[in-house]
C-alpha positions as CSV (number, residue, x, y, z in Angstrom):
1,X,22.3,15.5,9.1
2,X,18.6,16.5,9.2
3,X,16.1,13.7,8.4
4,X,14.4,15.6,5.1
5,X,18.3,16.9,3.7
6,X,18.8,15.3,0.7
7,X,22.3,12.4,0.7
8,X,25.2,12.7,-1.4
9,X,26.8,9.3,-2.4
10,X,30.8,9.1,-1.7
11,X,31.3,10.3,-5.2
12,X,29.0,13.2,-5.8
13,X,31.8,15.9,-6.4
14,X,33.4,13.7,-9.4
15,X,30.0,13.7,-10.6
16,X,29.4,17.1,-10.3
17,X,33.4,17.9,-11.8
18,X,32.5,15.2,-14.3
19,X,29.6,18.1,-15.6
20,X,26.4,15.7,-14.7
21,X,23.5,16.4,-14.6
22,X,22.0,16.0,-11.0
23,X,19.2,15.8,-9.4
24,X,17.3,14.2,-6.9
25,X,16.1,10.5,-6.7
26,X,15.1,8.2,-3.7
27,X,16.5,10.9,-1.2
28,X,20.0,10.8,-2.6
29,X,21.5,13.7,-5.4
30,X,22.4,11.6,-8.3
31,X,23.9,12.3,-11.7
32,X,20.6,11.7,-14.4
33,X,23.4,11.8,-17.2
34,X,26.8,13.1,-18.0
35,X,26.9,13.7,-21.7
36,X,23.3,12.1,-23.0
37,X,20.7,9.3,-22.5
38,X,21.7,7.8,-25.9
39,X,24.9,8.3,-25.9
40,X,25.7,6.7,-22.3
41,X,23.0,4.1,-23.1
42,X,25.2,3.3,-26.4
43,X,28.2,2.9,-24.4
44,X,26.8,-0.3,-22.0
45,X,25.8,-2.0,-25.3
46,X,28.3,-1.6,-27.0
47,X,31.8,-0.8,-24.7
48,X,31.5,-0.4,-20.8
49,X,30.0,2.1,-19.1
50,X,30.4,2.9,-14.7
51,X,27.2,3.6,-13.0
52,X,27.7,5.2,-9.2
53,X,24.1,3.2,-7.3
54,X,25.5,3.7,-3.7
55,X,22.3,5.0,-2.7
56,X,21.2,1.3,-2.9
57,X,20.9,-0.3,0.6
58,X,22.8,-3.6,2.3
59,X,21.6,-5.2,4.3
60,X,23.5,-8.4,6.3
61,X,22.0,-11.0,8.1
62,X,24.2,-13.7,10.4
63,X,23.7,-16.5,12.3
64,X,22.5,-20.2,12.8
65,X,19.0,-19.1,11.5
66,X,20.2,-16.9,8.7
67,X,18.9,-19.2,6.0
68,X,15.5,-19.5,7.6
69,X,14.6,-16.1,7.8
70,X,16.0,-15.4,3.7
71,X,13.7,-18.7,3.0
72,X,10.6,-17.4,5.2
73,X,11.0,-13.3,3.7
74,X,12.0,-14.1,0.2
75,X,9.4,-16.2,-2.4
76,X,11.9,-16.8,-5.0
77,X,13.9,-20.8,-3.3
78,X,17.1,-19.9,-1.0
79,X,18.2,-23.2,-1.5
80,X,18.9,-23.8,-5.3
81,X,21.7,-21.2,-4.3
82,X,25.2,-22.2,-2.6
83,X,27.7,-20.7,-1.4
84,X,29.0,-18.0,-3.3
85,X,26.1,-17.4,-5.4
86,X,23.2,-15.4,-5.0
87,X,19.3,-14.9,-6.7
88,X,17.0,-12.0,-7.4
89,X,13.7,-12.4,-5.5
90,X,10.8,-10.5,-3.9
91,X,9.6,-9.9,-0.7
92,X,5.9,-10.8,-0.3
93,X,3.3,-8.9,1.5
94,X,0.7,-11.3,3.7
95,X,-1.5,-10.0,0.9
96,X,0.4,-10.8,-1.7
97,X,1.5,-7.5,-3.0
98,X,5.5,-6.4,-2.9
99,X,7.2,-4.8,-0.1
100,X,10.7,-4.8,-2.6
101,X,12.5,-6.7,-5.0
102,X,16.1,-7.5,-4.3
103,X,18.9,-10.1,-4.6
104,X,20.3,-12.0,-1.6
105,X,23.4,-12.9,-1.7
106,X,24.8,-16.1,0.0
107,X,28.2,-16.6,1.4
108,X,27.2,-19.8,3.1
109,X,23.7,-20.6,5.2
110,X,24.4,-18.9,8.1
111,X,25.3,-15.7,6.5
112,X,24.1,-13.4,3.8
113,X,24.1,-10.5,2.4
114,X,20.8,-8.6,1.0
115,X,20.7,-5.5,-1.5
116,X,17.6,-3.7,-1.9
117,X,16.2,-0.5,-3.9
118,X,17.4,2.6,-2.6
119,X,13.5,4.1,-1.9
120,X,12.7,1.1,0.3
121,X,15.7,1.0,3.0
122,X,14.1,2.0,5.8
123,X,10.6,0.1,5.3
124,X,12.7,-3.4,4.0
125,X,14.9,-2.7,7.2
126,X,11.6,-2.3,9.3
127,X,10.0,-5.8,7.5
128,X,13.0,-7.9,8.1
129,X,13.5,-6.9,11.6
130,X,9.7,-7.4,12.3
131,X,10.1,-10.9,11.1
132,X,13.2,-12.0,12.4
133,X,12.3,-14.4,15.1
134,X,15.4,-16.5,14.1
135,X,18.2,-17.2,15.8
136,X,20.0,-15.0,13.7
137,X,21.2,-10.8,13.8
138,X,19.9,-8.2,10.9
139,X,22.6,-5.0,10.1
140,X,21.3,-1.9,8.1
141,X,24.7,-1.0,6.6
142,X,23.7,0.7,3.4
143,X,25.4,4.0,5.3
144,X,28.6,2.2,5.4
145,X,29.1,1.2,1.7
146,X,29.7,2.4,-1.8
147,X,28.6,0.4,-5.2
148,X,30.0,0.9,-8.6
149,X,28.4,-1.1,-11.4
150,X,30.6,-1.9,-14.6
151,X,28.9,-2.8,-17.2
152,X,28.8,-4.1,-21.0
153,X,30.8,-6.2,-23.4
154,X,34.2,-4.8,-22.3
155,X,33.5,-4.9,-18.6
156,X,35.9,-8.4,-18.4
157,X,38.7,-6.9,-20.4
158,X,38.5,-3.7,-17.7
159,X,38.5,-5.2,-14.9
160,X,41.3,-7.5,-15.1
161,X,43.0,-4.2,-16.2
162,X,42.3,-3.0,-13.1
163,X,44.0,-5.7,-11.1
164,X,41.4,-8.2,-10.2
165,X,42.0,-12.1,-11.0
166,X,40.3,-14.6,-13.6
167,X,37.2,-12.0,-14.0
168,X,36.1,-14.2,-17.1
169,X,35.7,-17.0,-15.1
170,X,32.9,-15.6,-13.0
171,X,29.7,-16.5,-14.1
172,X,26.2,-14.6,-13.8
173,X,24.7,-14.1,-10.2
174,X,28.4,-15.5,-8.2
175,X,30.2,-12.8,-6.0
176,X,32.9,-13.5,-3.5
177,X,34.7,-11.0,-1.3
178,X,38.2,-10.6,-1.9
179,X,41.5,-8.1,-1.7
180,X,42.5,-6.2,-4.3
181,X,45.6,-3.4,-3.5
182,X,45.4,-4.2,0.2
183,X,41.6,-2.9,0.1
184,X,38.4,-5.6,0.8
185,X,35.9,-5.2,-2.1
186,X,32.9,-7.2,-2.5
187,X,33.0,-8.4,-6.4
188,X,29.2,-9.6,-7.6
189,X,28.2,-11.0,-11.1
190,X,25.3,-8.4,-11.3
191,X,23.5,-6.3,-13.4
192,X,20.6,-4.8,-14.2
193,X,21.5,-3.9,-18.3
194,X,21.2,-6.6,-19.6
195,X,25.3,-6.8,-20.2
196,X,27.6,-8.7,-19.3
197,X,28.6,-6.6,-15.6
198,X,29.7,-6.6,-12.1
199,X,28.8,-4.6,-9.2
200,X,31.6,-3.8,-6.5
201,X,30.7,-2.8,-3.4
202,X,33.3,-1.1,-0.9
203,X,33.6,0.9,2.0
204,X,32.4,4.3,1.2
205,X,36.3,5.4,2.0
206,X,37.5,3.6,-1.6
207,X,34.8,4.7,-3.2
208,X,36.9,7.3,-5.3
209,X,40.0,5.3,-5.1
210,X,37.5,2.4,-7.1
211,X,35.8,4.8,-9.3
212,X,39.3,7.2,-10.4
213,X,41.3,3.2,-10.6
214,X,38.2,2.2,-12.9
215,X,38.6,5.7,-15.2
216,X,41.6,5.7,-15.6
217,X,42.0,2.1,-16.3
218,X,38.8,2.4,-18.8
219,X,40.4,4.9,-20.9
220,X,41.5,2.2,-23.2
221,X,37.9,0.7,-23.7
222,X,36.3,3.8,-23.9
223,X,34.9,3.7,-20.6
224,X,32.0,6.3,-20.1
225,X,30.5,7.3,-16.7
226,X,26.8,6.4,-17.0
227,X,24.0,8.2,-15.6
228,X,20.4,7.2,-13.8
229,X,18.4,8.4,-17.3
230,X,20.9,5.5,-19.7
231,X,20.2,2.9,-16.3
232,X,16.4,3.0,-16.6
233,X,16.3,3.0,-20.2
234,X,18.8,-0.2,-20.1
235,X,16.9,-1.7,-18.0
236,X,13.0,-1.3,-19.2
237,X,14.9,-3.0,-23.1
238,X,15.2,-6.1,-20.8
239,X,11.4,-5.7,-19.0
240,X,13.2,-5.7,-15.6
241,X,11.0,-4.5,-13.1
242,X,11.1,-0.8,-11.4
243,X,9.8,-1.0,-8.1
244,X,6.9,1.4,-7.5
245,X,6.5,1.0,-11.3
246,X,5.9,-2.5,-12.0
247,X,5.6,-3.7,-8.4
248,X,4.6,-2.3,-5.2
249,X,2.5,-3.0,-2.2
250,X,-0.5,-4.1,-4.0
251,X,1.2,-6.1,-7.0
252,X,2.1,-9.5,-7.0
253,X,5.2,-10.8,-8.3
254,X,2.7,-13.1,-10.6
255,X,0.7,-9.5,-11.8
256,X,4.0,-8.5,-12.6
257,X,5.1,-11.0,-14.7
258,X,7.5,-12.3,-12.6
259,X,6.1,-16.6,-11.8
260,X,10.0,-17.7,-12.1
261,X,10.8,-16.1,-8.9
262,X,8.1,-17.8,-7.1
263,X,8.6,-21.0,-5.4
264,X,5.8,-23.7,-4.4
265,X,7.2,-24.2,-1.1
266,X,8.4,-24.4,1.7
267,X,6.4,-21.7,3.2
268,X,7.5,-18.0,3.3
269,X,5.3,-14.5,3.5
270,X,2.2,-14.9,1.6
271,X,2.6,-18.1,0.0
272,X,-1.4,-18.6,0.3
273,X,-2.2,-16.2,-2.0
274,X,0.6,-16.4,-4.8
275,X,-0.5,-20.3,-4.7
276,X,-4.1,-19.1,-5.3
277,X,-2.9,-16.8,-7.8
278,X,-1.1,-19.6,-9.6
279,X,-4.2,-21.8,-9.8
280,X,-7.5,-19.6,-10.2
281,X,-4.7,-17.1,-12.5
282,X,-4.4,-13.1,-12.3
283,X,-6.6,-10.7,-13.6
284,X,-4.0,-8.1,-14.8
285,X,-0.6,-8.5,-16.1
286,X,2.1,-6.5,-17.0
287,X,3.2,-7.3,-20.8
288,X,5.4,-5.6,-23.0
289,X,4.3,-3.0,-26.0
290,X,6.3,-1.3,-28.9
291,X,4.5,2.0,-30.2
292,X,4.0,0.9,-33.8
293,X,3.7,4.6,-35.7
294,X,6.6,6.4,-37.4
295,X,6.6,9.5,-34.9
296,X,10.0,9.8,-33.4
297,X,8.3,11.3,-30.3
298,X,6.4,8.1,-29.4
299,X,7.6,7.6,-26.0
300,X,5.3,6.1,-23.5
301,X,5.0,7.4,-20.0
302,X,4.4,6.3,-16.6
303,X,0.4,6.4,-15.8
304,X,-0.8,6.5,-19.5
305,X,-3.7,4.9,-20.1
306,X,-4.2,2.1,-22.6
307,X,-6.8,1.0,-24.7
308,X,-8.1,-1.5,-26.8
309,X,-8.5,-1.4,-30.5
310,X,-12.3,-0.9,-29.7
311,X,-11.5,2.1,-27.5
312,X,-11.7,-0.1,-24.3
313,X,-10.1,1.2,-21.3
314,X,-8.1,-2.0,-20.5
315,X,-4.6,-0.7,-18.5
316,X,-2.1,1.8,-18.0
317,X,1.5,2.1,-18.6
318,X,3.7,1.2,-15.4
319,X,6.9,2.0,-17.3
320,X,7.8,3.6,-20.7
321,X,10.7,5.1,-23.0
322,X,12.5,5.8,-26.2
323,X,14.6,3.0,-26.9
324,X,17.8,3.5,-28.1
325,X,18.5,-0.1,-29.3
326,X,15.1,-0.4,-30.7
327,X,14.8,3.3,-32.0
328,X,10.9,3.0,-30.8
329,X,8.7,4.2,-28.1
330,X,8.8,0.8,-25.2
331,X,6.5,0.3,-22.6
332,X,5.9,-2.3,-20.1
333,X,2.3,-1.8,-18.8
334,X,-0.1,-3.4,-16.8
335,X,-3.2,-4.9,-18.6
336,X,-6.4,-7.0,-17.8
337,X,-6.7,-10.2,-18.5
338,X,-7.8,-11.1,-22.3
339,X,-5.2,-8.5,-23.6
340,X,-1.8,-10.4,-23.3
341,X,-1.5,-12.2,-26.5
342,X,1.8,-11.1,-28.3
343,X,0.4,-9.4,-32.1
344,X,-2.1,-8.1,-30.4
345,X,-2.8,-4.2,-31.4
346,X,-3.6,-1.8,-28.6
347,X,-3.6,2.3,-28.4
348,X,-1.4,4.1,-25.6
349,X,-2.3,7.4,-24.7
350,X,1.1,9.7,-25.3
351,X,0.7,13.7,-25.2
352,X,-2.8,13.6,-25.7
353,X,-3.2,11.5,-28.0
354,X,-3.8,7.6,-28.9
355,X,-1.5,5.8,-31.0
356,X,-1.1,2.1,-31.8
357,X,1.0,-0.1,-30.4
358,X,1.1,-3.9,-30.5
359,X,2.2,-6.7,-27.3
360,X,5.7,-8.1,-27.9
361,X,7.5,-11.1,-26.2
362,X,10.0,-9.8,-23.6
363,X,12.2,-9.0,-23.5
364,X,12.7,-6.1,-26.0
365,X,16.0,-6.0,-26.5
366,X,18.2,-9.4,-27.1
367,X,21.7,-9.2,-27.9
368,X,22.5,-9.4,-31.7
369,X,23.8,-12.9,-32.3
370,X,27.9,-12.8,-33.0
371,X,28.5,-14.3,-35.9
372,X,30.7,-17.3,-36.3
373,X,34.9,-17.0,-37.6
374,X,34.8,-19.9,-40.2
């Protein structure tokens, strides 16, 4: 395969015979959406929708150092992990800005598993193998493996369908490896909708063995096959972070809104300057906006500029959409400081023209209360 050719994942003729829409994203052909945006974004809220993200990458990392180098690249804390459980963090830059964001994944401290965004394979693989002077051996197998994400409130009921054991017991950010009909799958508590959801990882062999199992299972929960378009619009209701929208070589997980994920110590990758950061404070921020006019139309793009109500240059938008749970024109956009006070009114620039919007709490979205069976 020629370096510039685009990838197809394991599955891309089921895509293609499922009628979606395709195009190209990260170097891989992927399907953008099968039916609609809104109507595949409806189906994670509300049912259980599959997402094909095998273009993301794997990385795994063994040996008696294995925990050092995850604690010296990552600034989120390896150890309030065990075994078992795993942690979304960031990989700082000496600078302080983001080489990727990604979750690590421990199965005990000398080995781990890493998976990070599809667009950033090659350079992550370059940073962690530059770093490694640990006693410990760094594998690129993102070639190797398929990932299928299930997702939303039926994603339990499926999957135990489907043959796998005590899913409801799982909690949030656990995986383990196991069997399930004689094949090894790699079962992880993750998401990035906002739903309750899994991601299972497998050799790019089962890939359609796991995808045609999970569709034909899903039939009975109204499964929907979801596309790229309903997975960034399900994940900008929650304000989780694109990279190379809300982070990238010059932001800091602190300018992105992200302080949870950083630890005080012990030291990693640019620990210097996210301490500073944390003391003197940032001078931009991404916060969260909600177009405020009537026009159905209102939705934000990436690169538009905002104002203030005086007519202030004071940001620009990093990510923005229609949403479908909110029925309003989202954004998440980065903003000086002085301008991150939720109620406060601001203009974003969308086709040409300024309209109001006002700074919400993130995130944008949270799940309707259930109401109680007296």
């Amino acid at each position: 395969m020629e370096h510039h050719s685009v990838k197809h994942t394991a599955l891309h003729t089921r895509h293609v015979n499922l009628g979606a829409r395709m195009g190209e994203f990260a170097g891989f052909m992927m399907p953008l959406w099968y039916s609609s945006i809104k109507e595949e974004h409806d189906a994670v809220r509300n049912g259980v929708g599959l997402f094909d993200l095998s273009h993301m990458g794997e990385f795994f990392i063994n040996g008696p150092q294995a925990f050092d180098l995850c604690q010296y690249l990552t600034c989120n804390d390896v150890r309030r992990i065990g075994d078992g459980q795993c942690q979304y963090t960031l990989f700082p830059t000496p600078e302080g800005g983001t080489v990727d964001d990604l979750i690590v994944y421990q199965q005990n401290p000398e080995s781990y598993m890493m998976v990070v965004n599809a667009s950033n394979i090659d350079k992550d693989f370059a940073w962690v193998t530059k770093h490694n002077r640990f006693d410990c051996t760094v594998e690129n197998q993102s070639d190797d493996y398929s990932l299928v994400a299930v997702q939303g409130p039926n994603t339990d009921a499926l999957l135990e369908a489907f043959g796998f054991k005590n899913i409801s017991a799982m909690s949030q950010f656990t995986w383990k490896r196991t069997k399930l009909h004689n094949r090894s799958v790699i079962l992880c508590g993750t998401g990035y909708t906002g739903e309750r959801g899994f991601e299972i990882i497998v050799a790019n062999e089962d890939a359609g063995w796991l995808w045609d199992g999970l569709m034909k299972v899903g039939e009975q929960f109204g499964v929907k096959p979801i596309g790229l378009g309903a997975r960034d619009t399900l994940r900008l209701e929650m304000a989780y972070s694109l990279y190379g929208n809300e982070l990238d070589d010059n932001t800091s997980a602190l300018e992105a809104g992200l302080p949870f994920y950083v630890r005080t110590g012990p030291e990693f990758i640019g620990v210097d300057v996210l301490r500073r950061q944390e003391q003197e404070g940032v001078t931009r921020k991404v916060c969260g906006l909600v177009v405020t006019e009537e026009k159905r139309s209102a939705a934000p793009r990436h690169g538009a500029p905002v104002y203030s109500s005086e007519g202030e240059d004071i940001g620009e938008v990093t990510s923005g959409s229609f949403s479908p749970s909110l029925d309003k024109g989202i954004a998440l956009a980065s903003l000086k400081k002085g301008y991150w006070e939720p109620g406060m009114h601001v203009q974003i620039e969308i086709r040409g023209r300024r309209m109001n919007a006002e700074i919400v709490n993130l995130p944008f979205y949270r799940k309707p209360k259930k109401k109680s069976k007296s």
